[in-house]
C-alpha positions in Angstrom: -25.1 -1.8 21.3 -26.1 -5.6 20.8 -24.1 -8.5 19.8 -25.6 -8.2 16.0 -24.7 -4.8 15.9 -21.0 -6.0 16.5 -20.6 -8.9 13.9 -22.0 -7.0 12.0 -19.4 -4.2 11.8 -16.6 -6.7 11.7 -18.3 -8.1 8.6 -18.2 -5.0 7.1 -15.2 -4.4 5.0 -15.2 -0.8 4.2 -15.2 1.0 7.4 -12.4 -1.1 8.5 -10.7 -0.1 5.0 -12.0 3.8 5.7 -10.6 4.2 9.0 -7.0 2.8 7.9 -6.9 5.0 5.1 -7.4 7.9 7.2 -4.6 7.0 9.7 -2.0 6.5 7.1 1.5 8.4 7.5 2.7 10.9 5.0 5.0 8.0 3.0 2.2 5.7 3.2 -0.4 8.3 1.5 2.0 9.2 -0.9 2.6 5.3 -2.2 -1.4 4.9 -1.9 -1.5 8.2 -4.3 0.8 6.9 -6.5 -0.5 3.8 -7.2 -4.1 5.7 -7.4 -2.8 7.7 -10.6 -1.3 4.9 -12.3 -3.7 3.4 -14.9 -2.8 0.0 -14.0 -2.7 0.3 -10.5 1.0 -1.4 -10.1 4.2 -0.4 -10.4 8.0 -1.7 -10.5 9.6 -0.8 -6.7 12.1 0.9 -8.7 10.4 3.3 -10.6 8.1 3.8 -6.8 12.1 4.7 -5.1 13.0 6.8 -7.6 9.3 9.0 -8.4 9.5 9.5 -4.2 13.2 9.9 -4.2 13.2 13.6 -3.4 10.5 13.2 -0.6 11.3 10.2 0.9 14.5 8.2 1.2 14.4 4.7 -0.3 14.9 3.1 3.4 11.4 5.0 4.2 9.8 4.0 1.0 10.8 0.3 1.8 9.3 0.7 5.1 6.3 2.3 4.2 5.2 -0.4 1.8 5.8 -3.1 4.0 3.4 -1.4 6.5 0.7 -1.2 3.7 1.1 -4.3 3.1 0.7 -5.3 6.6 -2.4 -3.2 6.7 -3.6 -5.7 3.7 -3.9 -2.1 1.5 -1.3 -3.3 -1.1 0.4 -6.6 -2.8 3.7 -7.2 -3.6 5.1 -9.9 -5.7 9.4 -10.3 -6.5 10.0 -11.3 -9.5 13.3 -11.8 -11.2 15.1 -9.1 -13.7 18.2 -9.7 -14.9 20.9 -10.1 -12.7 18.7 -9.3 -9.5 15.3 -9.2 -8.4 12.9 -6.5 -7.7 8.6 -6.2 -6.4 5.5 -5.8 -8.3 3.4 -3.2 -6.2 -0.3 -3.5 -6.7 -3.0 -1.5 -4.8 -5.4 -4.0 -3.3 -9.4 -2.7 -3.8 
């Protein structure tokens, strides 16, 4: 394999993306299909904790979606609500 032939696959985006999707835990799968079925494609972190609440623990949930994000497959943005705060999750395309 040449030197173009390696550029060339870094360039590429969607293997990279294709390959991380495919080594994804059980949590991590289960946010990515969650935010796959929602029409807009974000959700509030609360309403995330509670859908997964009987799979997952919330400790879990918070874990997974930091490794996502980490993995550039999701945003997150806090915003304020009331008295506290809480995270926009989006799904990254």
């Amino acid at each position: 394999m040449g030197v173009k032939h390696v550029r060339a696959s870094f360039m590429q985006e969607k293997p990279v993306k294709i390959e991380i999707t495919n080594n994804l835990n059980d949590q991590e799968k289960s946010i990515i299909d969650f935010l796959k079925k929602n029409v807009s494609k974000e959700i509030d972190s609360r309403f995330l904790y509670d859908s997964l609440s009987k799979l997952f623990a919330e400790r879990t949930v918070r874990g997974a979606i930091a490794s996502l994000e980490e993995k550039n497959l999701i945003s997150t943005e806090k915003i304020a609500r009331g008295n506290g705060s809480t995270r926009i999750i989006r799904l990254k395309s």
